[in-house]
Each structure stands twice: as structure tokens, then as C-alpha cells.
C-alpha positions as a printed Julia matrix, in Angstrom:
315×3 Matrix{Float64}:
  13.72    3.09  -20.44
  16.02    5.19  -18.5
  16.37    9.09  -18.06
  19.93   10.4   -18.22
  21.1    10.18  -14.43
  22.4    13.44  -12.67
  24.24   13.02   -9.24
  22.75   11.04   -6.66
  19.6    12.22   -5.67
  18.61   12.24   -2.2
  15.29   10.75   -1.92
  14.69    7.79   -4.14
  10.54    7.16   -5.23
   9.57    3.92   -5.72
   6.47    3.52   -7.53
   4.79   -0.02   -8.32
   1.9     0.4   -11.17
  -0.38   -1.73  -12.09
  -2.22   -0.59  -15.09
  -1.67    3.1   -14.12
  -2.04    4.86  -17.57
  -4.72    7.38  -16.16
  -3.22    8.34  -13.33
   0.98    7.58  -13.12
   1.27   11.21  -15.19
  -0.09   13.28  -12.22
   1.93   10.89   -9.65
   5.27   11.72  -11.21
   4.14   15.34  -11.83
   3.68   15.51   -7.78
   7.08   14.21   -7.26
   8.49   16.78   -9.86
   7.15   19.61   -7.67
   8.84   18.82   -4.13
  10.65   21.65   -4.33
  14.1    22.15   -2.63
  14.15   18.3    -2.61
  16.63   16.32   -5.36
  14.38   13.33   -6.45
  14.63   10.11   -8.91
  11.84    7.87   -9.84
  11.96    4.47  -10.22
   8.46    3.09  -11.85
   8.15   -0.64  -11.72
   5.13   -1.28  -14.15
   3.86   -4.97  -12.87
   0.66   -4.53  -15.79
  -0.17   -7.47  -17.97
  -0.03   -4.53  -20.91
   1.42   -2.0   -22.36
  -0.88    1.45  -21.28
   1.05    2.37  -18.39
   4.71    1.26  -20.26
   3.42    3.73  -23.11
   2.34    6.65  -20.72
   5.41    6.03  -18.9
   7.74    6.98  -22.57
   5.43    9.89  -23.19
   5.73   11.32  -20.19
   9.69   11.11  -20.22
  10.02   12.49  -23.95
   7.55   15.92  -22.57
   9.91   16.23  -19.4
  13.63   14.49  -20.37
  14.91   16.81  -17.62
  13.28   14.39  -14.84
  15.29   11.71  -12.71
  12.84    8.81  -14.69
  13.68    5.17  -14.52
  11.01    2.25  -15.42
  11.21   -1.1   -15.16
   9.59   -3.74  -16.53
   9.96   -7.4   -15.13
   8.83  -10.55  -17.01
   6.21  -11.17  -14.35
   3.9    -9.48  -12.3
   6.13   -9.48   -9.27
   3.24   -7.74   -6.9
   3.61   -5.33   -4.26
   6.1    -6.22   -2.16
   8.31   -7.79   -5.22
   7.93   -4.96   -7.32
   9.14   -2.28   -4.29
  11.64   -4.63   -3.35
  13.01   -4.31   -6.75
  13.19   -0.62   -7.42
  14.66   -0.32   -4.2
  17.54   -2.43   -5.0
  17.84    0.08   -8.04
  17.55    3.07   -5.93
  20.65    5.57   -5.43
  18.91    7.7    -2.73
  19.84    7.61    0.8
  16.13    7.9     1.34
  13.09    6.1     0.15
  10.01    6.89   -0.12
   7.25    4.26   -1.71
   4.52    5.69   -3.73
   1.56    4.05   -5.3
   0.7     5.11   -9.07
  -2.92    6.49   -8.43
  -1.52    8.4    -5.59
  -0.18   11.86   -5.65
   2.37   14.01   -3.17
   1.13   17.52   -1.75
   3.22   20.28   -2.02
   6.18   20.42    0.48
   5.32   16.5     1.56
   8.81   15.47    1.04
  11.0    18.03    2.77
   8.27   17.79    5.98
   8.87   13.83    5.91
  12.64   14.56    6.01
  12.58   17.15    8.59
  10.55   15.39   10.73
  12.84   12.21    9.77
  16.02   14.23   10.81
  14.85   15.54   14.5
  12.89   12.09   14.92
  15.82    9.67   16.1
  14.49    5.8    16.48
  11.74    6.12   13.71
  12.0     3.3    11.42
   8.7     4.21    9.05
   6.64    7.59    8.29
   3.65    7.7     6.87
   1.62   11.09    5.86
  -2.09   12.1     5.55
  -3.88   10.43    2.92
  -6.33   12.16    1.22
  -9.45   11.03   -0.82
 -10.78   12.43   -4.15
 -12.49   15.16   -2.3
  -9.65   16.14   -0.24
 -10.73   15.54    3.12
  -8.3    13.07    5.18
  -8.45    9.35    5.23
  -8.69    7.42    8.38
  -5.55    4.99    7.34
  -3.89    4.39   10.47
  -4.67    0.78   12.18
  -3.37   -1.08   15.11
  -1.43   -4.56   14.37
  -3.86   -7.34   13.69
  -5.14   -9.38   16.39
  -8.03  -11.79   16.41
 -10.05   -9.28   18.71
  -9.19   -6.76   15.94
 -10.1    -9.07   12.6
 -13.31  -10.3    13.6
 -14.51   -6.82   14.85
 -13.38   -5.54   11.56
 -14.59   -9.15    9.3
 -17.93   -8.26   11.14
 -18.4    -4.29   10.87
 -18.34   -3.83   14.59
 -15.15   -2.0    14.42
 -16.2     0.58   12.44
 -18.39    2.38   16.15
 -15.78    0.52   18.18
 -12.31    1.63   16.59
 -10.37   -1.4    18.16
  -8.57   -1.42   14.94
  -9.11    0.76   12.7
  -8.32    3.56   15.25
 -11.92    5.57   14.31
 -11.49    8.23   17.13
  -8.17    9.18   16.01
  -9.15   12.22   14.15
  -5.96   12.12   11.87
  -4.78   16.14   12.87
  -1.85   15.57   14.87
   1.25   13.88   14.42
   1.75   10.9    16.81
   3.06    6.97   16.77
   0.54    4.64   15.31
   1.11    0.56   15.37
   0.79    0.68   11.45
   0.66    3.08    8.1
  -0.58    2.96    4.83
   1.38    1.64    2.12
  -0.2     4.1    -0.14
   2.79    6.28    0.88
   5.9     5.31    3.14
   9.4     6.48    4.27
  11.92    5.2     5.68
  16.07    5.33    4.42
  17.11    2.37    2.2
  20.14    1.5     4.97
  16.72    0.85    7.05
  15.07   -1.21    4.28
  18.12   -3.1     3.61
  18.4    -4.03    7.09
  15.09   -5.54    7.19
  15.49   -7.57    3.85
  12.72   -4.9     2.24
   8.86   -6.38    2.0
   8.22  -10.01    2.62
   7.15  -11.14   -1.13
   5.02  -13.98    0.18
   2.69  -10.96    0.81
   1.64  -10.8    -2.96
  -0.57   -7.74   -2.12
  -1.81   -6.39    0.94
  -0.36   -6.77    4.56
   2.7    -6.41    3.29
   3.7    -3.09    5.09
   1.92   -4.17    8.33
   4.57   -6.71    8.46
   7.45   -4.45    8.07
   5.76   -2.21   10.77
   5.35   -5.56   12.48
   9.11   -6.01   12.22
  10.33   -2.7    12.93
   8.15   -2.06   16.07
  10.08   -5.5    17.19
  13.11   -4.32   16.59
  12.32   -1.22   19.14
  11.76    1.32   16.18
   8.96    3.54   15.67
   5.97    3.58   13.02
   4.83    7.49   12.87
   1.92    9.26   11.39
   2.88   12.48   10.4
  -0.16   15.2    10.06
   2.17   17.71    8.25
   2.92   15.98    5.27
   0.19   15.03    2.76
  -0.73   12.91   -0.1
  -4.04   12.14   -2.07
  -4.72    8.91   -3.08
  -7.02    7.91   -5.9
  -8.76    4.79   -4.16
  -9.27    1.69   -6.44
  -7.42    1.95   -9.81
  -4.93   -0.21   -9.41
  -6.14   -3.46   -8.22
  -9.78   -3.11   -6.59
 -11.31   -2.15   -9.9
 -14.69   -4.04  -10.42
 -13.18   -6.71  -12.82
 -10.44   -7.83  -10.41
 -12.75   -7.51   -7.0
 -13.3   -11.46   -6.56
  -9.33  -11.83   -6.64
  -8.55   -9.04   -4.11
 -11.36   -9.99   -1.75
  -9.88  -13.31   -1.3
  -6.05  -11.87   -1.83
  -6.44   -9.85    1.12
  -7.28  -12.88    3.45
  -4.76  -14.86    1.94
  -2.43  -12.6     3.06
  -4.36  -12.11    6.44
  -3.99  -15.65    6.97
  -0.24  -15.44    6.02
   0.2   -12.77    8.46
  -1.1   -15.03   11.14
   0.99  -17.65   10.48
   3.67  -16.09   10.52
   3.54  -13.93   13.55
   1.11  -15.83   15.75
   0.66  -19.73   17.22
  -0.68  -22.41   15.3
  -4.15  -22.23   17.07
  -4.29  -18.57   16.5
  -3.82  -19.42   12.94
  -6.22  -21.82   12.86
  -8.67  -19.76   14.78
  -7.85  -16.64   12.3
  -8.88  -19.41    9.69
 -12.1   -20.42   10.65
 -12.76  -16.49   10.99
 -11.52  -16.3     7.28
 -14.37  -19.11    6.45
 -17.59  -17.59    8.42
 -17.07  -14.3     6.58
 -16.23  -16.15    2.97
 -19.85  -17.85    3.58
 -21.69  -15.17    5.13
 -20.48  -12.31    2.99
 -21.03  -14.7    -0.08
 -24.63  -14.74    0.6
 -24.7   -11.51    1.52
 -23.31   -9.93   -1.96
 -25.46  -12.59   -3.92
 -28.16  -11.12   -2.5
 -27.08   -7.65   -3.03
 -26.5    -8.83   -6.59
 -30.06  -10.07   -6.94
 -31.41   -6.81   -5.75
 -29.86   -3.98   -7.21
 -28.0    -5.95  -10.39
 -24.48   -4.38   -9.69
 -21.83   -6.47  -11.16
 -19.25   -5.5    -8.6
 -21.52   -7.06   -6.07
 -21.75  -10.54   -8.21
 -17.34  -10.39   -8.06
 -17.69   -9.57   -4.56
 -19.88  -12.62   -3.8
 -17.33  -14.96   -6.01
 -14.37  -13.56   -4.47
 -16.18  -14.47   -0.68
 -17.23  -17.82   -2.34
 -13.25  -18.41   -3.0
 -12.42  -17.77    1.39
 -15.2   -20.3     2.14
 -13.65  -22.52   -0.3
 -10.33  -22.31    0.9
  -9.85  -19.62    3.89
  -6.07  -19.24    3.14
  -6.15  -19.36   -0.26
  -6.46  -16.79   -3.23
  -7.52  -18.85   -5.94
């Protein structure tokens, strides 16, 4: 399903959806309204059906004048797979990756690339993220360490802020170790440069490797407060009926993340972390479950059961 391409654009969107239907209309709608800014969207629809696919086709017969372009691999490729492939279809010299329940605020794109052009050595910008109710996210985080993941695994962090940067109010633009990969940007000479995500990272952790990679490389991860985007949380893949798989995805990839960047006994430390929270967050949803009856609880507890099972494994 392609739109009729004008000349290149200059920005290329990458958006990965994952049963999307609900929300991929307003995302593409956003994009439509960067004024000033010539755009193409490339939608790489990962779902297991056909709702997003068919929300995608009505949305490009009620606007045929948009730079559209979906695609549809055989598998669900994930994250990193699925931006690493409408990237290699991309014609912009820019790229900016998008999720599908997120949504740009006016004049996001043309601050990004402003900032982008008087910014030399930035290798990845990320903008404010805003929730439901339109007050700014928190999303910036320092780069894992085992300090950082077991004051985090154990709720400490959120008083403390070792990681998850709490006092940083989120009003001013600065460098940050790491951004959300809700919505990043970066040029696609960049992206090639760097191979694009690492698709060993199924889901999660992939972008805090590529900031991993580029903050080796001497470049710089920004956070910039002028640019905005709100971000429906949960409707791709931490709905209630996938919740066991993404509790233990997201230590799987933890645990890759480890391995690949730190030494064996960090590893192995980072894995015994990954197996005290599996067992003690287990209990602690089953119990939740037995109290208040909440079936996201009872995935919860089976997704914690899975880490204790096997702390670097998703299944």
C-alpha cells in the first residue's frame, strides 16, 4: 500500500504499530500538521491482524494527498526490526521514529531540526513526552548500571532518582545519558552509520543501546524541552492481555543489555537481580491478585513467575 511519492521529503517518519487501529489515525494526522516541514510516513504494521492494516487504507483513501507508505512483513519483526526496516525504505535525509499511540505537537518537527542544525556533535534528540492529561513525562534515564537496576527493580529509585533522573524537572533543554524511544531523531547517514537498532533487542532497551553506542562514539543524546509529543501509554504492547510477556521481555532485554556492554560477572550479577525480583514480585502480584481480583495483576504475577524461571529469558 503505497501513496503516490512527490520529491524527496526531508524528514522521513518511521512508525512501528502493533495493533494500532485506535490510535495510528491521530499519529499520522500529527505528522500531517508539521507545518513548513516536507514529511513521508513509513508505517510498518508488525500486528498479528488486520485492524491497523485496514485503518491504515482508510486513512490513505480520506487523505491520498499524504506522503503514506505501509508495510507489512511476514513476521512480527519487533521494535528494533520493524524501525530498522522502514528506515532502509526511507528517502529523508532525516529520521524521526514515532510510535503509533503517540502523537507530534504542533511545530515539534521544525524545533527538532533547528535545534538539530545549530547543535553540531548530537547524534540523538528526543522531545517532551506528554501523558493523556498533558502534563510532561519524566522519560529521561541515565545508562543502566547495577547501582541503577536494583534501585529501580526495588522502588528505591523512584525518592532517589539514580536512574530515572526524578529531580530533573523536564523544562529545559539539556544532554541526558538516554531518551525515549517513544519519539527519536537523528539523520539516517547517522543511523546508517551505526547499523540502525540492534534486533536482538526484540522490544525494549533497544534505543538505550544506540544511545549507548553513540555516547561511545563521542556524540551527544539531547533532551529537547521545546519540542513536544503526547504519548498514549500502553496500547501497543503493555495492554493487560500481553503484560506477563512484556514483564519478562523487558528483562530479557535487560539481561541482553548487560551482556553485551558489561563483564561476565556483571552479567551474572544483573542475573541473579533479574531472579530476586521474578520471585518477589511474583508473590507480590499473586497477592495483589487475591485481594483486589484484577486480572492484570494475575499476568503480572505470571510474567514475574517467567524471570524466576529463567532470569534471561522471555518465555
Amino acid at each position: 500500500m503505497n501513496a503516490v511519492q512527490p520529491s524527496a521529503p526531508l524528514v522521513s517518519v518511521v512508525v512501528v504499530a502493533y495493533r494500532n487501529r485506535d490510535t495510528i489515525g491521530a499519529c499520522l494526522d500529527s505528522v500531517a500538521a508539521q507545518s513548513g516541514v516536507a514529511c513521508e510516513v513509513l508505517v510498518v504494521d508488525n500486528s498479528p491482524d488486520l485492524g491497523t492494516w485496514a485503518a491504515l487504507r482508510e486513512a490513505r483513501r480520506a487523505h491520498p494527498d499524504r506522503d503514506v507508505s505501509a508495510l507489512r512483513p511476514e513476521r512480527n519483526l519487533g521494535f528494533a526490526g520493524g524501525c530498522n526496516l522502514g528506515a532502509r525504505h526511507a528517502r529523508g535525509r532525516y529520521l524521526l521514529f514515532l510510535n503509533p499511540d503517540a502523537a507530534l505537537e504542533p511545530g515539534a518537527l521544525a524545533t527538532l531540526l533547528g535545534f538539530w542544525e545549530k547543535t553540531p556533535g548530537a547524534g540523538l534528540l528526543g522531545p517532551r513526552i506528554l501523558d493523556e492529561c498533558g502534563r510532561t513525562m519524566r522519560t529521561c534515564r541515565a545508562l543502566p548500571s547495577l547501582l541503577g537496576t536494583f534501585l529501580d527493580a526495588t522502588g528505591l529509585d523512584n525518592r532517589l532518582g539514580y536512574y530515572k533522573l526524578v529531580r530533573f524537572p523536564h523544562n529545559e533543554t539539556r544532554r541526558v545519558p538516554q531518551v525515549m524511544g517513544a519519539c527519536m531523531f537523528t539523520t539516517r547517514e547517522l543511523y546508517e552509520r551505526f547499523q540502525g537498532l540492534d534486533e536482538r533487542f526484540f522490544v525494549y532497551f533497544e534505543e538505550v543501546d544506540l544511545c549507548k553506542r553513540m555516547a561511545d562514539a563521542g556524540l551527544a543524546v539531547w533532551f529537547v524541552a521545546g519540542a513536544a509529543a503526547s504519548h498514549q501509554a500502553g496500547t501497543s504492547c503493555e495492554s493487560e492481555h500481553s503484560a506477563a510477556a512484556m514483564v519478562a521481555q523487558l528483562r530479557k532485554s535487560r539481561a541482553l543489555y548487560f551482556r553485551k556492554h558489561f563483564s561476565t560477572p556483571a552479567w551474572l550479577a544483573l542475573l541473579t537481580l533479574n531472579w530476586l525480583e521474578g520471585v518477589g514480585k511474583a508473590l507480590a502480584c499473586a497477592l495483589l491478585y487475591a485481594v483486589r481480583g484484577r486480572r492484570r495483576d494475575l499476568e503480572k504475577a505470571k510474567g514475574f513467575w517467567r524471570v524466576a524461571l529463567c532470569p534471561a529469558c522471555s518465555r
